[in-house]
C-alpha positions in Angstrom: 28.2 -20.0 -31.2 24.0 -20.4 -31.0 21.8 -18.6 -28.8 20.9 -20.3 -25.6 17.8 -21.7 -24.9 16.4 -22.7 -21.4 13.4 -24.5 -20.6 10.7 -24.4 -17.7 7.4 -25.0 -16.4 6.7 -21.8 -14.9 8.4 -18.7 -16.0 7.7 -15.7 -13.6 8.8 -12.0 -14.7 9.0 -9.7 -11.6 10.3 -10.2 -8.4 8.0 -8.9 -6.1 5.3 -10.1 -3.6 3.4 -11.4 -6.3 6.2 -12.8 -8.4 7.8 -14.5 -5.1 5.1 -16.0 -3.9 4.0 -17.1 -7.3 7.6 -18.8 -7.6 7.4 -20.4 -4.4 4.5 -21.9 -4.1 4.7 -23.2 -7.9 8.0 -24.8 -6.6 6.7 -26.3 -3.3 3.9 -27.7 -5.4 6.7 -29.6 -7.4 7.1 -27.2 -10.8 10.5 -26.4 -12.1 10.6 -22.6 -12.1 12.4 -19.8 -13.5 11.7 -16.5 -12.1 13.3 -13.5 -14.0 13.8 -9.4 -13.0 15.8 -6.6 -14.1 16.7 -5.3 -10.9 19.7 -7.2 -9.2 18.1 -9.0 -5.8 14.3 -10.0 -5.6 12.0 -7.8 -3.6 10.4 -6.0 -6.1 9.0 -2.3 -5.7 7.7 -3.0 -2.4 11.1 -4.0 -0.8 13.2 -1.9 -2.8 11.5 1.7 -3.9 8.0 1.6 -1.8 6.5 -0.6 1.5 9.3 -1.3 3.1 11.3 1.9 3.1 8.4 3.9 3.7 7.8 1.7 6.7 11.4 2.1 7.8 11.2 5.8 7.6 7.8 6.1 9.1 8.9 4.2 12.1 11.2 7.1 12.8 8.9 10.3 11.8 6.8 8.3 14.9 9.8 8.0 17.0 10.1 11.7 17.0 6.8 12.5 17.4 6.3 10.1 20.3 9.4 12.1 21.5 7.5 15.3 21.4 4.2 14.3 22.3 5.9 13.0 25.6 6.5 16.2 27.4 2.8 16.5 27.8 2.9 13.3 30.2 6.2 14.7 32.5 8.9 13.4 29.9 11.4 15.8 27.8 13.9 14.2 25.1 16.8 16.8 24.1 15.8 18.3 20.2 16.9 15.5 18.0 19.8 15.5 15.7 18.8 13.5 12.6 21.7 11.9 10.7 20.6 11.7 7.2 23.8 9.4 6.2 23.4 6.9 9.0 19.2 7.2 8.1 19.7 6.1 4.6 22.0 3.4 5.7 20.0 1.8 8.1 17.2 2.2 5.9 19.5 0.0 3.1 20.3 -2.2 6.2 16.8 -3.4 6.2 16.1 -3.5 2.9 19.4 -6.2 2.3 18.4 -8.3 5.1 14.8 -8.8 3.3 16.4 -9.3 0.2 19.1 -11.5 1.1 16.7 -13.6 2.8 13.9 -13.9 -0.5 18.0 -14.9 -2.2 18.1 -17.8 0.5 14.3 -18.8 0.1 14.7 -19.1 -3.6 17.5 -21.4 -2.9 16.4 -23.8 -0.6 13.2 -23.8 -3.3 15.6 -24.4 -6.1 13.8 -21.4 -8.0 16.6 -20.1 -10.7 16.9 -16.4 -10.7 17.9 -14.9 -13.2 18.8 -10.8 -13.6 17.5 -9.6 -16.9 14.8 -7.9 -18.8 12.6 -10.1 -20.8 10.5 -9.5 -23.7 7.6 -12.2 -25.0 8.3 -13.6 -28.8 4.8 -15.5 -28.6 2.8 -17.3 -26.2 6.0 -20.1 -25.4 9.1 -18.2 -25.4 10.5 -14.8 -24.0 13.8 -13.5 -25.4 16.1 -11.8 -22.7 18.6 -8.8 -22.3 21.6 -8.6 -20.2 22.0 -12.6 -19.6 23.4 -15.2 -20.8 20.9 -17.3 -21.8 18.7 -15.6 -24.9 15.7 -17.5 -25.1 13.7 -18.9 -22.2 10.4 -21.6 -23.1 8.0 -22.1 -20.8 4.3 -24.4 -20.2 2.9 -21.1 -18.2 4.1 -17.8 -17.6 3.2 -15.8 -14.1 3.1 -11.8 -15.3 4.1 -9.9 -12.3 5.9 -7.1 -13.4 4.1 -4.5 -11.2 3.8 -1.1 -11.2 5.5 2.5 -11.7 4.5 5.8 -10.1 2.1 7.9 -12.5 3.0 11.4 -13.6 1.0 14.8 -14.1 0.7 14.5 -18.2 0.2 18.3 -18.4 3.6 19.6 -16.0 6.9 19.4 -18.1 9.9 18.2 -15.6 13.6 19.5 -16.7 15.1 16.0 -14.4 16.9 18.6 -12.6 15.8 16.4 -8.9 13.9 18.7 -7.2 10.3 17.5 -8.7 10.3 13.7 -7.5 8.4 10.8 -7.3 7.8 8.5 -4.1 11.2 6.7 -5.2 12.9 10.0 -5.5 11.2 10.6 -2.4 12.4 7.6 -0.4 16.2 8.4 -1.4 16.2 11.4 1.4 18.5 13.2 -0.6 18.0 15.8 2.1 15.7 17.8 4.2 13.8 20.5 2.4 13.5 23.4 3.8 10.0 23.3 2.5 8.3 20.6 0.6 4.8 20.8 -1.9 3.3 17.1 -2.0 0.5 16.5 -4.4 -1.4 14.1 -4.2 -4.0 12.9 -1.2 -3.8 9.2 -0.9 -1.6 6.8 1.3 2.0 7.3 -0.5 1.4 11.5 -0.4 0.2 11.5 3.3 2.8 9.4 4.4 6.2 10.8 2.9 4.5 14.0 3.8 4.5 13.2 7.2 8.6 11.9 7.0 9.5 15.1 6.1 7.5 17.0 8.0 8.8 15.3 11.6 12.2 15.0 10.2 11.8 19.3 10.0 10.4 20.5 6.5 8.1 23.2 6.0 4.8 20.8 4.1 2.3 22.2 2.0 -0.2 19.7 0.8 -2.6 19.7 -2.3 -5.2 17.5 -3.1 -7.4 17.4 -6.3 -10.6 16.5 -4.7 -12.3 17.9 -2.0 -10.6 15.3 1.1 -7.7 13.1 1.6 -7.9 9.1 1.3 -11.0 8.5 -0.8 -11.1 5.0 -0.1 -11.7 5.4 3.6 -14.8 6.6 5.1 -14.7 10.2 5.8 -15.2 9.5 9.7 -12.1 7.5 10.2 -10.2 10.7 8.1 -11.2 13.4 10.4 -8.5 12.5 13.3 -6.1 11.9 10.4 -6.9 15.6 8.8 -6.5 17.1 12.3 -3.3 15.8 12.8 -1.9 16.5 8.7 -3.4 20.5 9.9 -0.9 20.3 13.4 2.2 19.0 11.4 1.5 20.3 7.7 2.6 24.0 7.2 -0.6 24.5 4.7 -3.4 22.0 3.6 -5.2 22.9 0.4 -8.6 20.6 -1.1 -9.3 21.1 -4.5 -6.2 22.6 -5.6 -4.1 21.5 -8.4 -0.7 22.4 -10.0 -1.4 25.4 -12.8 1.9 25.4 -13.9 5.8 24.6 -13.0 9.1 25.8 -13.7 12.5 23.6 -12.4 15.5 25.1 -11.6 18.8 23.6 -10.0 18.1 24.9 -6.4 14.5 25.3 -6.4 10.8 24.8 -8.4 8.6 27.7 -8.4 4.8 26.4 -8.4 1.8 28.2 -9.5 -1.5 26.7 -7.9 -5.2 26.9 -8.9 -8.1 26.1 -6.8 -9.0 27.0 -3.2 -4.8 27.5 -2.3 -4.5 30.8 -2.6 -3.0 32.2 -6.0 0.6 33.8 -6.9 3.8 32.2 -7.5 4.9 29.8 -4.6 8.7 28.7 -4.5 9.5 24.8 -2.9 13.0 23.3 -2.3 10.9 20.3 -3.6 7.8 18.7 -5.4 6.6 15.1 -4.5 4.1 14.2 -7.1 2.3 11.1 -5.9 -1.1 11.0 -7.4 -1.5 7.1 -7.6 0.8 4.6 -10.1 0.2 2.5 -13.9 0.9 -0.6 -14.6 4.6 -2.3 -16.3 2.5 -3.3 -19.4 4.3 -1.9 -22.4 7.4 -3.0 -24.2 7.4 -6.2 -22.7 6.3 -8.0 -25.5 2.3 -8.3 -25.1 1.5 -7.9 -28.3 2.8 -10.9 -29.5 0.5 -13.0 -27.2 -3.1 -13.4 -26.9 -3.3 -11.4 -23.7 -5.6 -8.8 -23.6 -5.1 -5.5 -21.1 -7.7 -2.5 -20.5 -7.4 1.3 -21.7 -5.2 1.6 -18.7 -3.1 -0.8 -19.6 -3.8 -3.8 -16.6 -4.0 -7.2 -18.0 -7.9 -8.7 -18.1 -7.9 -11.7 -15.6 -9.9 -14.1 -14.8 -10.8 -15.3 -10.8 -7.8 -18.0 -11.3 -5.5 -14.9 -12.5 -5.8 -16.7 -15.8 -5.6 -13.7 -19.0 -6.9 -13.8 -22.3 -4.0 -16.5 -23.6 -4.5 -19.8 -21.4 -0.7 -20.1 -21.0 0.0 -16.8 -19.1 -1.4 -15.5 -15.9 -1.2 -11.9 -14.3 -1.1 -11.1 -10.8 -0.6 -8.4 -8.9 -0.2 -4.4 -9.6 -0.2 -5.4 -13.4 -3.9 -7.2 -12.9 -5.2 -4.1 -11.8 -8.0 -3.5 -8.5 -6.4 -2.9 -5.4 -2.9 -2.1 -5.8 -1.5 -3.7 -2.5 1.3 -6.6 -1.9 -0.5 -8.9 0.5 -3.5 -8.8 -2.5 -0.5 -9.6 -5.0 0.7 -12.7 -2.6 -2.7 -14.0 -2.8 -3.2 -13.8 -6.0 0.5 -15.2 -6.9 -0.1 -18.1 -4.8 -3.8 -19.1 -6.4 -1.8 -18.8 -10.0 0.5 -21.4 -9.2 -1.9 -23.6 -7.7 -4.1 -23.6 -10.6 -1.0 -23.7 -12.8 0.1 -27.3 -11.0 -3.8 -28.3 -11.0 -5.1 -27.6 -7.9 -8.6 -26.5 -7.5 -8.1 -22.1 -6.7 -9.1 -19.2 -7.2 -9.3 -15.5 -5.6 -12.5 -15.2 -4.1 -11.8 -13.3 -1.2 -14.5 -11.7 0.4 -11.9 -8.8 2.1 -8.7 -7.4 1.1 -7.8 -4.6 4.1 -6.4 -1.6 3.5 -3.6 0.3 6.0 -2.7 4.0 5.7 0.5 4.0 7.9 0.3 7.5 8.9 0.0 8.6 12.4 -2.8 8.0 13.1 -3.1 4.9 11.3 -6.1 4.1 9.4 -7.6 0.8 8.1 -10.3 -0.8 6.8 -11.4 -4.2 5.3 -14.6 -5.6 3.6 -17.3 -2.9 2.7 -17.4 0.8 3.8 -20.0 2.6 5.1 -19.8 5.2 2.2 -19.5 2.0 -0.1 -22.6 0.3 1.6 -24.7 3.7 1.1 -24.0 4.1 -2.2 -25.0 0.4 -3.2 -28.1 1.0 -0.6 -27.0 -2.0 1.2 -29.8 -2.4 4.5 -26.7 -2.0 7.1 -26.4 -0.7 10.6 -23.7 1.0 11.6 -21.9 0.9 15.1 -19.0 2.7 16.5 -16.8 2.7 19.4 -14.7 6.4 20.2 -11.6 5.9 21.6 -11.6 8.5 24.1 -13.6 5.7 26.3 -11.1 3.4 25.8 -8.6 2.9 28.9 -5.9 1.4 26.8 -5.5 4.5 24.1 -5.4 7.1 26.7 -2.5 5.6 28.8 -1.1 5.8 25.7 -2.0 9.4 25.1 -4.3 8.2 22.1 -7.8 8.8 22.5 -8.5 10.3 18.7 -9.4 6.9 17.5 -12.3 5.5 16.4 -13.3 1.6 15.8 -16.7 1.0 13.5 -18.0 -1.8 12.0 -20.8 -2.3 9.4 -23.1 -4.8 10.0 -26.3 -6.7 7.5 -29.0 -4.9 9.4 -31.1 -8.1 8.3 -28.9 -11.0 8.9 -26.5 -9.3 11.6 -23.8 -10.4 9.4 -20.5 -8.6 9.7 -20.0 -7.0 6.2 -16.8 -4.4 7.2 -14.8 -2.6 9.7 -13.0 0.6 9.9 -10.4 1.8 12.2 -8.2 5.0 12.7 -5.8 5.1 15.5 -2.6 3.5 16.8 -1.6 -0.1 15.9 -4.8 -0.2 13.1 -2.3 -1.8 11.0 -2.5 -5.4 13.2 -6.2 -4.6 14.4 -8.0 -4.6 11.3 -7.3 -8.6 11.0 -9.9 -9.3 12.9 -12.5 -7.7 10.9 -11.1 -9.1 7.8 -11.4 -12.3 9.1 -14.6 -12.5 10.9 -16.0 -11.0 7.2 -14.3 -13.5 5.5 -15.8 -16.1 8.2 -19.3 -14.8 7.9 -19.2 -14.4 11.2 -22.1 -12.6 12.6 -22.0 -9.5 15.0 -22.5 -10.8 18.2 -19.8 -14.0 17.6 -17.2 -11.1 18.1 -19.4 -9.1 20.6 -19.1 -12.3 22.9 -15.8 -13.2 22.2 -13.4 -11.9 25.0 -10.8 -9.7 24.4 -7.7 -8.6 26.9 -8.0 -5.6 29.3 -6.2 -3.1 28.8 -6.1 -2.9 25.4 -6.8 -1.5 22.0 -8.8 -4.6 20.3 -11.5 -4.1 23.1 -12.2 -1.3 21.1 -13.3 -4.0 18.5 -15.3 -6.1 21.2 -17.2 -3.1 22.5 -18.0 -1.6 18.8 -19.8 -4.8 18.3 -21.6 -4.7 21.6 -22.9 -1.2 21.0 -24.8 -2.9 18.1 -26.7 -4.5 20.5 -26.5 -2.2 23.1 -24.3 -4.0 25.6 -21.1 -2.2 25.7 -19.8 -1.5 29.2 -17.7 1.6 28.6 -19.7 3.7 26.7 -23.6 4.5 27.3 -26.4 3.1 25.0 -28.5 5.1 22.5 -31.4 5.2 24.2 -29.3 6.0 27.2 -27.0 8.1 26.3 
């Protein structure tokens, strides 16, 4: 009996954000497709092993803190009892019901899934493993295979379990007595902050000298303050001299500004960022060309080097985020069925879902310096805000950063509750080209948080009600 062959216009390898919405909107636009992933449901590692089970987890370390931070305004919850067994499954809960639904999506969309790993014999065909069809042709391919967590090259890890990474993390095998995270980005501050609400001891190290580089460090000093209340120890330019795993514990030796001697953890979280699925996935027998980290060159239509494949998402390199990867999935199918796209977006935001939040979209302050961009800068602190102190809140900040020429709104930044929905409205009045005083004038409920917005922009031109101007103030 032959191998099977199966043909297809558009062959997608990896399920996630950027693989689904590659598949669907090639199939709405008319294109047989064919989208192919080793793991056994469509989701990807944003459904399955990062967004949405961080989210899910998050939502609770909040839960408990809101709990806490509630005496202070007359109301006292009994200590918590956290059920890790009925955590985990309601965490599984959510992450079926996504699933199940992408299942039904690709159905109605007559995309054919297929559960397998496939491997490129040349720029047409991929060969697969574990199904029963062996060969699948295709017109184009979509590359969306994503990305894994990256590793400490120079720390040797015996897989005992107790030195994870954010997937290990995410399993909540238990609660730690004590916990060392390394690592100062999103995915370190915000599985630091699980375990530290749901009761472990945290110690925190960062290689640099502060925590989320990306952000400006104005927005990161109500974050720090909080990580100092709820971390057991905080330590800037520190890294991991050596490590030794055992089966009940790690014993850590630190260099750097945390103090020196051997230090023994329950657990080690290593999340110090994450590398692209690029090898052993056939590449070399196309034309498609990566970088000396491994993400595939594209062009603005997600095109690569061989005019039959695209790459989108964590694989393409940039910004490493899943609504980024949507966009981009959805302007390769459009130029695969001939429409005119491409990704020229002028903002992609940014959300660190810690508590506080933090956000930010189009061009940073920091950024803006560095490029000596002619920008003003206007902010609006929270703590004159009525809406964030009746809901004990008043740490945030809203900014924005404005064409000091042009009044043009180039960026905004935001750290405080709900940043996660509020940052929209910078994004889109950037990607509008909207200029300062078309937000300033545009009227936003009272009480609440995106007055902040409205009155950041007024400050620019000195018009804000609840705060005084320069000159006055």
């Amino acid at each position: 009996m032959g191998e099977l062959t199966q043909d297809t216009d558009v062959l997608i390898l990896g399920g996630g954000p950027g693989g689904y919405a590659a598949a669907f909107r090639a199939a709405d636009l008319g294109l047989e497709v064919t989208m192919i992933d080793e793991a056994p449901l469509p989701g990807g590692e944003c459904l399955h092993r990062g967004c949405i089970p961080s989210k899910t987890l998050l939502h609770i370390a909040e839960l408990l803190s809101d709990a806490r931070n509630a005496a202070h305004a007359g109301v006292t919850f009994q200590p918590p009892r956290i059920d890790l067994a009925a955590l985990r499954s309601w965490k599984e809960e959510v992450i079926q019901k996504l699933a199940d639904g992408l299942v039904n999506l690709c159905e109605k969309r007559s995309v054919q899934l297929i559960n397998a790993r496939a491997v490129f014999e040349d720029s047409g065909r991929v060969r697969l493993q574990g199904a029963d069809i062996s060969h699948v042709r295709f017109k184009h391919a979509v590359l969306a295979t994503g990305s894994r967590p990256a590793s400490l090259p120079s720390i040797q890890i015996n897989n005992k379990g107790r030195v994870m990474d954010s997937e290990g993390a995410l399993a909540l095998a238990d609660i730690p007595e004590n916990l060392l995270v390394v690592g100062g980005g999103y995915i370190a501050l915000e599985m630091g902050m699980v375990y530290a609400s749901l009761g472990s001891r945290v110690t925190l190290i960062v290689r640099r000298d502060r925590l989320v580089r990306g952000a400006d460090p104005d927005l990161v000093v109500p974050l720090k303050r909080r990580v100092d209340e709820l971390f057991a120890a905080v330590h800037c330019n520190t890294m991991i001299k050596d490590l030794a795993e055992y089966d009940s514990h790690v014993m850590v030796r630190l260099h750097g500004d945390a103090p020196g001697g051997e230090q023994r953890f329950e657990r080690v979280l290593i999340a110090v960022g994450r590398q692209p699925n690029s090898s052993n996935i056939g590449l070399e027998n196309t034309d498609v060309k990566t970088d000396d980290k491994g993400f595939v060159t594209v062009d603005e239509q997600q095109r690569s080097t061989d005019p039959k494949i695209f790459a989108v998402g964590d694989i393409a390199g940039g910004q490493l985020l899943a609504h980024k990867a949507m966009r981009e999935g959805k302007v390769a199918a459009e130029v695969i069925a001939g429409e005119p796209s491409a990704f020229d977006v002028r903002a992609i935001p940014a959300v660190v879902y810690t508590f506080p939040q933090i956000a930010w979209s189009g061009l940073t302050e920091e950024q803006a310096r560095k490029e000596k961009r002619p920008i003003k800068v206007s902010r609006f602190p929270w703590k004159f805000s009525g809406r964030a102190i009746t809901m004990g809140a008043p740490e945030g900040l809203t900014k924005v950063i404005v064409d000091k020429e042009t009044d043009r709104v180039l960026g905004m930044g935001i750290v405080g509750r709900e940043a996660e929905g509020m940052i929209t409205e910078g994004t889109l009045a950037v990607e509008m080209g909207a200029l300062a005083q078309d937000v300033a004038l545009t009227i936003h409920p009272h009480p609440t948080l995106s007055e902040t917005e409205a009155e950041a922009f007024e400050a620019f031109f000195g018009s804000a009600t609840h705060i005084l101007p320069k000159q006055k103030s």
